[in-house]
Structures are given as C-alpha cells and as structure tokens.
N, C-alpha and C positions, 0 to 999 in steps of 0.2 A: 504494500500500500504506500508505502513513504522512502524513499530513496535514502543512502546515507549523505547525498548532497542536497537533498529536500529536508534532513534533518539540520544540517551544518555542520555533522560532525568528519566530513571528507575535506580536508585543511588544502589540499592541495596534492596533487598528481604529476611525475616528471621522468620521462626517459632515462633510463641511465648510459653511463657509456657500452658498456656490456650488453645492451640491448633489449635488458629486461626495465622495467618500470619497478619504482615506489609509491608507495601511497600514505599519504600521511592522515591522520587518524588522531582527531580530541575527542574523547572519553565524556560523554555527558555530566559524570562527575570520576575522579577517582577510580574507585570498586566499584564503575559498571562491568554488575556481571555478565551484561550483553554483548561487551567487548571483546571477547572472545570466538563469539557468535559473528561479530560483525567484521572481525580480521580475518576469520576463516570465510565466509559467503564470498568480502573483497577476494582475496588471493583464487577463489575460484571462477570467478566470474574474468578474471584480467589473464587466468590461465585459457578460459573460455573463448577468452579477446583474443588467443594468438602467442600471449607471452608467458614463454617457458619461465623463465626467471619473474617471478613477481613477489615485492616483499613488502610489508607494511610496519611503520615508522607510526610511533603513540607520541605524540603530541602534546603535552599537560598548559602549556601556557603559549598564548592567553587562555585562561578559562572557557570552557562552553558555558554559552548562555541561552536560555530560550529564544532570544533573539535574532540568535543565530540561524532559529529556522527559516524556512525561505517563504513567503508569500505561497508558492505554490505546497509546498510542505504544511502550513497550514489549512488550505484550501482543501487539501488530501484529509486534514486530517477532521473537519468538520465533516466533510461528506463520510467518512465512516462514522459519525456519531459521537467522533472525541471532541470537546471542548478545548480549542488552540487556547494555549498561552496567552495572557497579555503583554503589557511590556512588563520587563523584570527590573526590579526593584536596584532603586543605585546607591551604592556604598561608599564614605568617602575611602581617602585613598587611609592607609596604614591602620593602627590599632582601633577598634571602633567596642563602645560599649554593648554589653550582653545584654538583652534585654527578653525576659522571659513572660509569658502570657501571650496575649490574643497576636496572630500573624495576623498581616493585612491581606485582606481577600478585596480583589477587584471585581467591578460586575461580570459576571459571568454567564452569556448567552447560552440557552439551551443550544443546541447543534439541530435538534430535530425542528423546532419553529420557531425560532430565532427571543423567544422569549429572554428577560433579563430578572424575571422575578422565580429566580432558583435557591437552593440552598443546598452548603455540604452535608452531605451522611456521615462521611471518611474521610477524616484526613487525608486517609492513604488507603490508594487504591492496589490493582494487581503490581503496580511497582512501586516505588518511593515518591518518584516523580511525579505521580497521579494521584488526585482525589476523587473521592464518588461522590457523585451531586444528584438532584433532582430537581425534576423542571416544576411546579406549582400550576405553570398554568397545562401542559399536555400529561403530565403527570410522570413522565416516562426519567428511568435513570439514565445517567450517563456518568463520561468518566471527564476529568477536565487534567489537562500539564500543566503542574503547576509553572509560576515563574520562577526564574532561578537564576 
C-alpha cells in the first residue's frame, strides 16, 4: 500500500563503482522492528531491478519525522482507512524539559467521511506509532500515525 519512499524513510539511492547500488535507509525510530523487514523487501526488489550487488546503508540522523511522509504517502494512507499524521510537533534545539501528563492530540479526521469530531480509544494501536480512534459521527474505528 505505501512505498518506503511514500513513507520517507528511503534517504537516498546511488550506483556504486562496482556496479551494484546502495540504498540508504532512516528507521522510523531506533528499534523499528520493521527495519528489518524493510532492508530485506529493499535488497530484493533492486536484486529484482537487475542488480546482483545491492546493499542497504541505516541512516539514524537526521531523524525521521512524520513529515517526512510524502503527500502521496498520505493520500495512500487515508484511502486504506488510516488517519495520516499531522504536522509533528517542534522541539527547541538541545536539552528540553520532561513534561509528563496529557500529549497534544490535533484534530483528527475520520479517513472514512472526512469527519473531525472523533476520539482516541488507544493510545496505541497494532504499533507504537499508531493510535485507535473512533469516528462519532459514522461510528466506525480507525487507526490514526501518530506525529512524531
């Protein structure tokens, strides 16, 4: 459904001298345990392309952001029923205060009729990344990315 350059986590792709290609690779966070998943599909799909030699390079900085995903990446991801990201939240730069209690939730559009009057179930949904919500007004759940 979602490319890993529809997601933004494909940094960049470049021939080598050798003939084989790299592919560079940010990690949604850290210990995504997807990463794995997502370095083995790459190196098969670029063996699929042609090239014997294909290797994949992880990438930790800059950070992934939800914002990183692509317009179309979002578009994908409302037509399955997921609730795209807003924009993600900005940080200043260096040591910043902990602040524990209520996170800031943006409005959040149902995906199935575009409704704004939803609420969360779960924090967290089938990953970290994701919350379960519900629509109010078509009643139906859904799952929403968080920002990040």
């Amino acid at each position: 459904m979602l490319t890993l350059a529809d997601l933004g986590v494909l940094r960049d792709v470049r021939l080598d001298a050798d003939g084989g290609v790299t592919a560079v690779l940010t990690p949604t966070y850290t210990g995504c345990p997807a990463l794995a998943e997502m370095r083995a599909d790459l190196v098969a799909a670029l063996h699929d392309a042609g090239f014997a030699e294909a290797r994949v390079e992880t990438q930790l900085s800059p950070a992934w952001s939800t914002d990183d995903i692509t317009a179309a990446g979002r578009r994908k991801l409302a037509e399955a029923g997921i609730a795209p990201p807003g924009a993600a939240p900005r940080r200043a730069p260096g040591p910043v205060p902990l602040t524990l209690g209520a996170t800031r939730v943006a409005d959040v559009h149902c995906p199935r009729c575009g409704s704004a009057d939803t609420e969360e179930t779960s924090r967290f949904g089938a990953t970290a990344c994701k919350a379960l919500r519900r629509c109010r007004a078509c009643r139906e759940p859904f799952e929403q990315v968080k920002e990040i």
